[in-house]
VONUVEX-833134 format. One record per residue: x, y negated, z of N, C-alpha, C, O in turn. Coordinates in steps of 0.02 Angstrom, whole numbers, plus 50000, padded with zeros to 5 digits. Atoms other than C-alpha are relative to their C-alpha. Layout:
REM residues N
XYZXYZXYZXYZ/...
//
This chain:
REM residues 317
500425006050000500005000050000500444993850000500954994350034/499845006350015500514982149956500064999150057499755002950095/499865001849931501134974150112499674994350010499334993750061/500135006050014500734956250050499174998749996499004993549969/500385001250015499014958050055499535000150060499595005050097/500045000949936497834950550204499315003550008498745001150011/500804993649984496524965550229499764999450063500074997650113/500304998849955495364967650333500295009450065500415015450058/499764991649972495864981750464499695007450003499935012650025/500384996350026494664991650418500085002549922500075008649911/499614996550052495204994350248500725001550007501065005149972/499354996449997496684997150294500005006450026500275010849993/500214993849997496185011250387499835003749936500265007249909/500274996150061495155018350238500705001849938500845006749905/499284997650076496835016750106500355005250058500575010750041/499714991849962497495028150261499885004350016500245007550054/500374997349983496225037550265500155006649923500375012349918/499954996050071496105041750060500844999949984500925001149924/499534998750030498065041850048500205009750031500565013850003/499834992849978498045059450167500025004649937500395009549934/500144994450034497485067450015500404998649937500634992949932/499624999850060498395070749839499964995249966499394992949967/500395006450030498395055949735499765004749909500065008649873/500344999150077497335059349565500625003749951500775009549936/499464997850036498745058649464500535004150023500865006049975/499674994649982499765069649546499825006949995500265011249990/500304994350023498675083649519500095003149920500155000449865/500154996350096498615097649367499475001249986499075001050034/500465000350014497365100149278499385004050046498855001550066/500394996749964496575113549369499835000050057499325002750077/500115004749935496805104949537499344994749991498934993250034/500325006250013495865091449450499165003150018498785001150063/500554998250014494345102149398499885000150050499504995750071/500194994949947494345113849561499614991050034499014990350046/500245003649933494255095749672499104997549970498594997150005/500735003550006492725088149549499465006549998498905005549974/500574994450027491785106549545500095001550109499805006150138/499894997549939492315106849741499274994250050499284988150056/500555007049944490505098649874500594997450043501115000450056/499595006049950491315083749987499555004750078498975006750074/500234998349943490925090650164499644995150030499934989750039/500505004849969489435081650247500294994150034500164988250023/499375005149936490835073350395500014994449941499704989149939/499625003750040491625066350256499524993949962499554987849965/500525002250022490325061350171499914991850025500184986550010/500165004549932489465051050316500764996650000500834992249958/499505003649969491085045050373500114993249932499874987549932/499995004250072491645037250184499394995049979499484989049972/500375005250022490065030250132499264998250020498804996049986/500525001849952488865028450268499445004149993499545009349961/500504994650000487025036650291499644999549960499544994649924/500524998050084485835044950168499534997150002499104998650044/500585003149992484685033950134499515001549959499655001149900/500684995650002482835041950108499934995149926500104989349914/500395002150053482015040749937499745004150006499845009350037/500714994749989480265046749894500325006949953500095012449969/499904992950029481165060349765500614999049967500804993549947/499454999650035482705066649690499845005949953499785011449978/499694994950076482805077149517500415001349950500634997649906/499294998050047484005086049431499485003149937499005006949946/500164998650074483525088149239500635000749927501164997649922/499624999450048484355092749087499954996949921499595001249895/500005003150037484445081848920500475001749936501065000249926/499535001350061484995085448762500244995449954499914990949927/499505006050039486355076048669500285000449939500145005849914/499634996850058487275077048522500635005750008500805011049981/499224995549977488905083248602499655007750039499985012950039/500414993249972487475097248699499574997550055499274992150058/500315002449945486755097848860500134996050049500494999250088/500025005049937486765082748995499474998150053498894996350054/500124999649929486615082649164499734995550010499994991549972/500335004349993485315069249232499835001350085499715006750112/500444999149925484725064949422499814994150002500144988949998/500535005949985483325054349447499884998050053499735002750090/500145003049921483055043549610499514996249980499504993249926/500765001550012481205038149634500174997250059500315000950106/500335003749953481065023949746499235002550061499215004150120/500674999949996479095025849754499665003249962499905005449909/500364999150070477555031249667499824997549973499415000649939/500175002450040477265016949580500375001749932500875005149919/499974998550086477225016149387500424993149989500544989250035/499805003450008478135004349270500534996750044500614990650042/499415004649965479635000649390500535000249944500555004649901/499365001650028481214994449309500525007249993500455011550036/499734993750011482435008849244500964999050032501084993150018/499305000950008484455008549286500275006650014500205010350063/499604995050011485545021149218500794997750025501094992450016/499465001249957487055022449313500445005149986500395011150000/499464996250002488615027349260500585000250046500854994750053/499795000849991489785033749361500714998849987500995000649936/499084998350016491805029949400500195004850023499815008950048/499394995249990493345040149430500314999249944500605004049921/499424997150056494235036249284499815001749928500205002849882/500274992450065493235045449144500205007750023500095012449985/499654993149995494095060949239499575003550063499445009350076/500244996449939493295063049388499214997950040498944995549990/500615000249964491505060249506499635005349969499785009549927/500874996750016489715067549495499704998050041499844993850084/500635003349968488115066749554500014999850071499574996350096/500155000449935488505070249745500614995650018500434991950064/499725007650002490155056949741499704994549989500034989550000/500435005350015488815045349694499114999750010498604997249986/500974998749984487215051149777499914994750066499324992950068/499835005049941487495039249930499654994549970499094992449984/499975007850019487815022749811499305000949964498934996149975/500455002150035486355026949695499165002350049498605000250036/500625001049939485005030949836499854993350006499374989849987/500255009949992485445012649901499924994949946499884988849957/500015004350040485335006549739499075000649993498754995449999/500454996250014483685015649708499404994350054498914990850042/500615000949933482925010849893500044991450003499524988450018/500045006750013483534991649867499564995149959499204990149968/500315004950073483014986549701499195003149984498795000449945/500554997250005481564996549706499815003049903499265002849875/499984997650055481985004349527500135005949982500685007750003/499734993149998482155020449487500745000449969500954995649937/499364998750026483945027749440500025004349985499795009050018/499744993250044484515039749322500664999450003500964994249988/499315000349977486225045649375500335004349939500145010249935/499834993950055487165053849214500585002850011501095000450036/499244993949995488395068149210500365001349950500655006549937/499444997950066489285064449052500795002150023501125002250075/499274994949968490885073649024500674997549994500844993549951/499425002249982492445071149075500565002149983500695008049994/499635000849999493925067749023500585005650023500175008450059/499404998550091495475077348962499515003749969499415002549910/500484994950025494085091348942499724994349942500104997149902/500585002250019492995079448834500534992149986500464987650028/499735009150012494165061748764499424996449971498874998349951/500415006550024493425046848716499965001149937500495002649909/500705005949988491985041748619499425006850034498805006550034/500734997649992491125056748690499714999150078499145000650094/500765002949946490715049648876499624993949989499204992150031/500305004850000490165034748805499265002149945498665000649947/500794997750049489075043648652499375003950069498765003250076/500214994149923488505055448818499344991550039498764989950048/500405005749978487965039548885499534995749962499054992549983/500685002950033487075032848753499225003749990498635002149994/500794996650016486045047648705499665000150051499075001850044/500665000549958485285045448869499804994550016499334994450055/500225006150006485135027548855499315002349941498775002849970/500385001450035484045029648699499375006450017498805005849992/500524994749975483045046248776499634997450060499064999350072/500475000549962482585037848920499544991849984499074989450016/500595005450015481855021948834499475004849952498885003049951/500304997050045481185034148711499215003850070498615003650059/500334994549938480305045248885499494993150048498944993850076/500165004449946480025028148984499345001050053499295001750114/500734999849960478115029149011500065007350034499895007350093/500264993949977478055046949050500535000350081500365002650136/499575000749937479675043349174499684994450056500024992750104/500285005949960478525029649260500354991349996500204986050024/499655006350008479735016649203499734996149944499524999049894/500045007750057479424997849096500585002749963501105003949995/499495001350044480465000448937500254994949999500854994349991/499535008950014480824982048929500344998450051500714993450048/499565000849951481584983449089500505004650019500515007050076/499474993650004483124996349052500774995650020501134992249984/499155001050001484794992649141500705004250018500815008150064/499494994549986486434999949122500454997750053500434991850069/499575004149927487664997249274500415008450017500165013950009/499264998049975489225006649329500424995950013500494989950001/499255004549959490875004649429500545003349951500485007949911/499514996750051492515006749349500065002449944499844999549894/500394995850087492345016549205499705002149982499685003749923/500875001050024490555019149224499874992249987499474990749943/500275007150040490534998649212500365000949921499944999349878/499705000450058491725000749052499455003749960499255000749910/500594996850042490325013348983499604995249988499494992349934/500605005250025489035002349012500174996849971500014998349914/500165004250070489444988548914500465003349941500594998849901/499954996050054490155000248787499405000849969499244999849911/500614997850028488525005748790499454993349960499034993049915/500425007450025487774988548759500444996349933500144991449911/499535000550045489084985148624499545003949951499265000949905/500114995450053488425002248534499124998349990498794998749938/500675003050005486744996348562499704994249961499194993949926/500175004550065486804981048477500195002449909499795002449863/499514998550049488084986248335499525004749956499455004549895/500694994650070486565000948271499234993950024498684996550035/500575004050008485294985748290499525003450062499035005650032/500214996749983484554993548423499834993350088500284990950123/499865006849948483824979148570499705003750039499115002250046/500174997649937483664992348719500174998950055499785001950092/499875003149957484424984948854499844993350042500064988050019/500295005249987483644972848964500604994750047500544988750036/499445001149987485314968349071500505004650014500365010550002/499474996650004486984974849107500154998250062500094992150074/499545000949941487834977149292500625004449977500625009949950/499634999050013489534977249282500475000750067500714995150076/499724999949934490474981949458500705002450000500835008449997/499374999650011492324979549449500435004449932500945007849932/499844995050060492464987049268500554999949969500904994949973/499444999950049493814993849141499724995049944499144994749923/500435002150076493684982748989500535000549961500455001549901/499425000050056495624982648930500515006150043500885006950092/499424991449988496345001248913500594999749978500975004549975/499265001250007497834992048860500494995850061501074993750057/499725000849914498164986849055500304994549980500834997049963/499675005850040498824972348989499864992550051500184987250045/500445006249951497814959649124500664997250047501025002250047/499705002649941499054950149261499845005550061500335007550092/500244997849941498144959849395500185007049997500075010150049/499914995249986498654974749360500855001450028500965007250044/499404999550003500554972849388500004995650100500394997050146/500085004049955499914959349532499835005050055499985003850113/500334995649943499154973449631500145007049983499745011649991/499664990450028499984990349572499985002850055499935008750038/499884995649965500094997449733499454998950054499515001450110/500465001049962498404990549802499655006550016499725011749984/500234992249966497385004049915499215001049924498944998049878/500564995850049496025014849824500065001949921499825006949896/499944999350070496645010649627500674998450003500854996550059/499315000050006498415009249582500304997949914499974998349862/500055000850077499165004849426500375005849952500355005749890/499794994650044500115021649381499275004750002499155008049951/500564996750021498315029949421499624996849949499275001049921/500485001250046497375019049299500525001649940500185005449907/499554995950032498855024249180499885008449984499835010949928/500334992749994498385042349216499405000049962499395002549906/500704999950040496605039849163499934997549943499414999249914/500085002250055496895030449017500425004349950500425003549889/499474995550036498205043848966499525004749988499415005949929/500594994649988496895056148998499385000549951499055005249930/500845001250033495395048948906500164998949943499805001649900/499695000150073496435043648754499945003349951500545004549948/499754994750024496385055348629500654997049943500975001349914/499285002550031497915042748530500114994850029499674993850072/499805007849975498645025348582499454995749947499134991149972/500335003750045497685018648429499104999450037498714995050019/500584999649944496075022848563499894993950026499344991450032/500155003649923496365010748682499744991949959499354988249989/500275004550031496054996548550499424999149970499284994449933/500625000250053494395001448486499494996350057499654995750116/500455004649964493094991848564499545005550045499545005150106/500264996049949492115004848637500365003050065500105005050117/499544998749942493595009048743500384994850047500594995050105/499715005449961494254992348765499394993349970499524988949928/500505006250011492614980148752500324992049996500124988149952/499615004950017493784965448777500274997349949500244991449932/499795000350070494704969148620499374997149940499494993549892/500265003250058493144965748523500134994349991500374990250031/500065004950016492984954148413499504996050013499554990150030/500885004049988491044949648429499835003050050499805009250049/500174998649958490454948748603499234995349996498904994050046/500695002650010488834939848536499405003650012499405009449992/500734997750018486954943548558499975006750047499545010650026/499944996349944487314956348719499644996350065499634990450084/500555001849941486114956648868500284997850055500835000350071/499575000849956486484947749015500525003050039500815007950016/499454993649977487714954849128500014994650057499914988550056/499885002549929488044952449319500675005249991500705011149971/499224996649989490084955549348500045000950061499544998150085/499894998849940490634960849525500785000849990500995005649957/499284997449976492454960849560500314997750067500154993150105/499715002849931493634960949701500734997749997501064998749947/499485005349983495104950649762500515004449986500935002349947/499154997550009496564964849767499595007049967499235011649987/500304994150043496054975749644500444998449913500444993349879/499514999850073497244980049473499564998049949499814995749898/500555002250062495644976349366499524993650015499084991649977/500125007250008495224959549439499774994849936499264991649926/500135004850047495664950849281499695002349942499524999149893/500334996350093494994961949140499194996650037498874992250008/500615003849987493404957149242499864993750000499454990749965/500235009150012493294940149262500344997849941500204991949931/500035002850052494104938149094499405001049923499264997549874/500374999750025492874947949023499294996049998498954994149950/500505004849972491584938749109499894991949941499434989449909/499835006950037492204922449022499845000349926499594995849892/499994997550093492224930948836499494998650001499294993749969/500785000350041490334934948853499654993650025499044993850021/500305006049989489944917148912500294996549933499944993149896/499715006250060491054908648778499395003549943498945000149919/500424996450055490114922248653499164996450007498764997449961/500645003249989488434911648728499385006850026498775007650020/500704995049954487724927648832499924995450095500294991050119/500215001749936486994923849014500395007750039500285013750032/499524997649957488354929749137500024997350088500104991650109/500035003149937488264929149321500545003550015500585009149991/499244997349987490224932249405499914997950067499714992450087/499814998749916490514936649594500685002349999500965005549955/499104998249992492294938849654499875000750081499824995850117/499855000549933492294943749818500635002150039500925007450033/499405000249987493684940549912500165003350078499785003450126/499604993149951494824953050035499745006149979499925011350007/500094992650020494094966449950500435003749937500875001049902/499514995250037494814980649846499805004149958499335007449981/500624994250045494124991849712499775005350032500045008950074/500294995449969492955001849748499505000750064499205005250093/500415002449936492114994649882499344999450020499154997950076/500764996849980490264998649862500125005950041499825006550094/500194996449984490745014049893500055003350067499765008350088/499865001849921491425011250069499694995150033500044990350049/500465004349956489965001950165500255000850057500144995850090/499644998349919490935009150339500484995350007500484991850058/499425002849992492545000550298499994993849953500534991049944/499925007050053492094985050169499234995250020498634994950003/500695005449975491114971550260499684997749931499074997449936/500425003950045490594963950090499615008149945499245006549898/500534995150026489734980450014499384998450021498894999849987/501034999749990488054976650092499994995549950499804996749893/500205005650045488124959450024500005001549928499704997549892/499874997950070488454966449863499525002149960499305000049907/500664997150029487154977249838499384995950011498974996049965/500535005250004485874963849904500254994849957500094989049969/499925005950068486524953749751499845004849935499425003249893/500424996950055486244966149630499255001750007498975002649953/500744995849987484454972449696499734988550007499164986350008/500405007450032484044951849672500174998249942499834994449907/500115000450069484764952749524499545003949946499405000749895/500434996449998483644966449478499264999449998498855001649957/500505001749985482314959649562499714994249945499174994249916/500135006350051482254944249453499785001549946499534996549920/500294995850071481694955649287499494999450009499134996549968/500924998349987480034959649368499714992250009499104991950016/500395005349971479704940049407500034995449923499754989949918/
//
């Protein structure tokens, strides 16, 4: 961990908490799989990212794609009809999570905003390089506006939102969305996202050894997801790189203060304002990537999520 950097003592705990264990990149492949095919023990659970918070239903369903079958889990607020939709991609990289690394964050997203969530299980990385978690992610972008009514959700109210390289999906996904003419997206949450897989930002060199992300692990993952160097420049992989960031649905950014992807965020932020989209940018400061997903150890996670679930909220009014 960075020495220079004035944390809260509570994250500091937590980076000494997640350094006990192997770092990502240090693992082989089959380490990799075993840990994402391995359940998190309840303790752990609880301890990392606080308590389960009740929704009226959870379902696991299966969706066909082009690449085959995808994994889907639905979080139902309520039984009302017509609530707002958000598909939620998760991070790790493109290499690593699933649905119970991210059953915590998308409950409270679920029980906040009062929207339902579709959590997707596109595939990962080396198994699976890039464009197919982002195609993965579309085909269930366009299946569940296609399903909406029968899912109880408003089509006109579809948003995509991920962290890390579930935010880099999403607006991939809103990229591929416009690009086939296609106006399904009602906004975009963007929570500390990849946008330049050519690491290339200030912040990443500024904070290389910050707790939770690192800059030889985002190295790892971008090595990983690649399938050439000529990858990391295509716009679906590096959204920044585009050229035309025009005529894309709003977007709420989230980033934090010591975090290696700081600036791909807030510079991205800036692109799709100059491009003349409606951009709302939070920076919150002493925090570190990753920090929704530590509500125990990152005082500004609540606040966080009560900014997205009003951002949210604001669709229906």
């Amino acid at each position: 961990m960075q020495s220079n950097l004035r944390l809260d003592w509570k994250i500091r705990l937590l980076d000494w908490l997640l350094r006990l264990n192997k770092p990502l990149d240090q693992l082989s492949l089959d380490e990799l799989r075993k840990l994402s095919e391995t359940p998190i023990p309840f303790v752990v659970e609880r301890l990392m990212g606080g308590k389960r918070i009740r929704v009226l239903s959870v379902i696991n369903q299966i969706v066909e794609g082009r690449h085959g079958e995808i994994p889907i889990r639905l979080y139902y607020p309520s039984s009302k009809q017509n609530l707002p939709l958000i598909l939620f991609f998760h991070g790790g990289g493109w290499v690593f999570g699933n649905f119970q690394t991210y059953d915590l964050m998308c409950r409270r997203i679920a029980h906040s905003t009062s929207a339902i969530v579709i959590a997707v299980g596109y595939r990962l990385a080396p198994w699976f390089k890039y464009p197919t978690a982002v195609e993965d992610c579309y085909d269930i972008l366009t299946w569940a506006v296609k399903n909406a009514t029968n899912l109880g959700a408003n089509n006109q109210q579809v948003i995509v939102m991920g962290d890390s390289a579930g935010g880099n999906l999403a607006t991939s996904v809103c990229l591929m969305a416009r690009d086939q003419g296609q106006r399904l997206i009602a906004r975009q949450i963007l929570v500390y996202p990849v946008t330049d897989g050519t690491l290339s930002q200030p912040s990443i060199e500024v904070y290389a050894n910050a707790p939770v992300l690192t800059k030889d692990l985002m190295q790892c993952f971008v090595k990983y997801y690649a399938r050439t160097e000529a990858d990391r420049f295509e716009p679906y992989f590096s959204p920044m790189l585009a050229e035309n960031l025009s005529y894309l649905p709003p977007a709420l950014i989230i980033t934090a203060e010591y975090d290696p992807l700081h600036d791909e965020g807030q510079k991205y932020a800036q692109r799709l304002h100059s491009a003349g989209n409606q951009v709302r940018l939070i920076d919150y400061s002493g925090m570190v990537h990753g920090f929704l997903s530590f509500p125990p150890f990152c005082p500004e996670a609540l606040p966080a999520f009560a900014e997205i679930a009003a951002y949210v909220g604001a669709l229906s009014n």
